[in-house]
C-alpha positions as CSV (number, residue, x, y, z in Angstrom):
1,X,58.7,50.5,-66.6
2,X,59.0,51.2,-62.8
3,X,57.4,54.6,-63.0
4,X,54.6,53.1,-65.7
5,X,53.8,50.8,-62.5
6,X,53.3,53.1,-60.2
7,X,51.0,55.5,-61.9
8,X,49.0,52.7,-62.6
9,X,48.9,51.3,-59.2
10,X,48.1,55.2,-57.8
11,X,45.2,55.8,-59.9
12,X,42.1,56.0,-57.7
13,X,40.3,52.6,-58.9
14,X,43.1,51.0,-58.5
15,X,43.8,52.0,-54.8
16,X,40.0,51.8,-54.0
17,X,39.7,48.0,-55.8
18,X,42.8,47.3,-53.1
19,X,40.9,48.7,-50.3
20,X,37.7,46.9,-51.3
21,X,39.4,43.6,-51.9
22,X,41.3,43.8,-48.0
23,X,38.1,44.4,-46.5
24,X,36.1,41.5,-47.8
25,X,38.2,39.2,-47.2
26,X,38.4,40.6,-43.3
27,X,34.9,40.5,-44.0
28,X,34.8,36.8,-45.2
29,X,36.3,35.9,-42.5
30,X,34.1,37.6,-39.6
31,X,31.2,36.1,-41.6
32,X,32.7,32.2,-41.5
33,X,33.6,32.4,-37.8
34,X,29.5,33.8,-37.1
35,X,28.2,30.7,-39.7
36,X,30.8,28.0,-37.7
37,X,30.6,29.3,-34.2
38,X,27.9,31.6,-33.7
39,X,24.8,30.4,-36.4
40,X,25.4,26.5,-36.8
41,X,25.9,25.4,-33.6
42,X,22.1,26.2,-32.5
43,X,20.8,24.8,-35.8
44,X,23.0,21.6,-34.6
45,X,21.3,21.7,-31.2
46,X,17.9,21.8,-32.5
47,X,19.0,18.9,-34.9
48,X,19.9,16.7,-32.1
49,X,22.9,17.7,-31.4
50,X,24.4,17.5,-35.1
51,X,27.9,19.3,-35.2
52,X,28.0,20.3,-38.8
53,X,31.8,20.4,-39.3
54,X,31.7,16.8,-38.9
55,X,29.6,15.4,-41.4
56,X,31.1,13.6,-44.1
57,X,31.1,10.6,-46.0
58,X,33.5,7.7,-46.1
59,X,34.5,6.8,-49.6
60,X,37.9,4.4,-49.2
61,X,38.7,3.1,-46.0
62,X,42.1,4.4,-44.8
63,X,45.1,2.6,-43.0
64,X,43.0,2.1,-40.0
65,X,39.4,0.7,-41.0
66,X,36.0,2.8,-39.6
67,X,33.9,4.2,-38.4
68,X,35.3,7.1,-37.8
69,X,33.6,9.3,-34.7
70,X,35.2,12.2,-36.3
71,X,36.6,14.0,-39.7
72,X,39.6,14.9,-38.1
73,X,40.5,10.9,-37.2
74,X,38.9,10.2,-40.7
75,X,41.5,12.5,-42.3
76,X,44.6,11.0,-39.7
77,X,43.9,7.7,-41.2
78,X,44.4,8.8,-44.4
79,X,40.5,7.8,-45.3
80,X,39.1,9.8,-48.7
81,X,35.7,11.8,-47.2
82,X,33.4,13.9,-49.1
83,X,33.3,16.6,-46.4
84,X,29.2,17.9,-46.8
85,X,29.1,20.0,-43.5
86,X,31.8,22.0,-44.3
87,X,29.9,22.5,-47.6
88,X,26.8,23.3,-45.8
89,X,28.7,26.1,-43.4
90,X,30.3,27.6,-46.8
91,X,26.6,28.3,-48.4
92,X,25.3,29.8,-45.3
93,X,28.3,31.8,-45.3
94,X,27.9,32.8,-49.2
95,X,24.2,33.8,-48.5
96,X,25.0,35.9,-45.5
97,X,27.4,37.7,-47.6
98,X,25.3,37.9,-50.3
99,X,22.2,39.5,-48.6
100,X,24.8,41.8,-46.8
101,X,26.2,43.2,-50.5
102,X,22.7,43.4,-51.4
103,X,22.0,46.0,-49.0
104,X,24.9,47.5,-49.5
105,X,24.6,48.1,-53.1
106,X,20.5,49.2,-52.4
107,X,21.9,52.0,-49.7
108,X,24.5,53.0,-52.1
109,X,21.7,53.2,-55.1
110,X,19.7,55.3,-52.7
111,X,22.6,57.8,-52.2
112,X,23.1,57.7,-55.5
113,X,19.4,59.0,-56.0
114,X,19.4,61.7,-53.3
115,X,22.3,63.0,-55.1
116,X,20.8,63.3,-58.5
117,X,20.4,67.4,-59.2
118,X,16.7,68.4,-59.3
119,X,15.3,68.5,-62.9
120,X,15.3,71.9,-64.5
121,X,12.3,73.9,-64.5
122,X,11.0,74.0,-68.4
123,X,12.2,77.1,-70.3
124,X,9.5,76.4,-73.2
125,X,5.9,75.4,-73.1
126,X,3.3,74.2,-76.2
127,X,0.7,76.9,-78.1
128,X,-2.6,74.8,-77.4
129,X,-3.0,75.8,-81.0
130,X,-0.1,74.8,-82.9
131,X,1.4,72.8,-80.7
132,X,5.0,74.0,-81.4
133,X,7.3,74.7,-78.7
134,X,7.6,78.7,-78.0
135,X,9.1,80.5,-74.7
136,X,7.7,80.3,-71.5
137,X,7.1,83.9,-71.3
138,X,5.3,84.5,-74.5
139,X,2.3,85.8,-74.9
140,X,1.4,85.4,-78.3
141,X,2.9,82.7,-80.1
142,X,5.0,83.2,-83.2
143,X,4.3,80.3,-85.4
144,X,0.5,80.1,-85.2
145,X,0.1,84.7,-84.0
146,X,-2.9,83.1,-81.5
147,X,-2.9,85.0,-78.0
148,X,-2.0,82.8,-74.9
149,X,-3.4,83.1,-71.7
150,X,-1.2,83.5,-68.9
C-alpha cells in the first residue's frame, strides 16, 4: 500500500498540482497584504478617512453595551458584528487574483499557439474538371484524362 502511495504521489500532475497549490497560497497571501495595506488605505483616505477593516455592524450588544470605536473592542465585549470591510478587502483581493490568472492563462494560450507545428504543405490538389483529388505533381489527371496546367 506504501509503495502504491508513492507512485501515485511522484507522478508529474501530482507533484506539479503540489507545486501550484504552495504557490497560490504564497500568492494569496502577497495579494491580501497589497488589498489591506497597500490598496485600501488610499481608497479610505479619499473616503474621509474610512479604515475598511473596521466596518461592521452591531447585531447583539455584548457584556459591555456600545458603541464600539473599533471591531477589535466590539469582538472583546463579546458583541455579535457582521464584519462588511473585511468582506469588502476579500473581493478586491478575489478580483486581483482573478485578473492576474487571467493573464496567466492568456500568456500560457499564447505559448501554447507559438508552439503549434506549422500546417503541412498539401500533397494533393483538385482537377478543375472533375474535381477529384489527384497528386500535386500531376499533369494529367487520372479520373477525368484532362491536361493540367502547371
Amino acid at each position: 500500500m506504501l509503495k502504491e502511495f508513492k507512485e501515485f504521489a511522484m507522478r508529474g500532475n501530482v507533484v506539479d498540482m503540489a507545486v501550484g497549490i504552495i504557490i497560490g497560497a504564497a500568492f494569496g497571501t502577497v495579494v491580501k497584504s497589497l488589498v489591506a495595506d497597500v490598496i485600501m488605505p488610499p481608497i479610505g483616505l479619499l473616503l474621509g478617512n474610512v479604515d475598511f477593516s473596521n466596518l461592521f455592524v452591531v447585531l447583539k450588544q455584548g457584556t459591555t453595551t456600545g458603541p464600539y470605536p473599533s471591531l477589535a473592542e466590539a469582538q472583546s465585549a463579546g458583541a455579535v458584528t457582521i464584519n462588511y470591510g473585511f468582506f469588502i478587502n476579500t473581493v478586491i483581493s478575489f478580483f486581483i487574483v482573478a485578473i492576474a490568472v487571467f493573464f496567466l492563462i492568456k500568456s500560457i494560450n499564447r505559448l501554447k499557439k507559438k508552439e503549434a507545428a506549422p500546417a503541412p504543405e498539401p500533397i494533393t490538389k483538385d482537377c478543375p474538371f472533375c474535381f477529384t483529388a489527384i497528386p500535386i505533381k500531376a499533369t494529367r489527371c487520372p479520373n477525368c484524362t484532362s491536361a493540367l496546367k502547371e
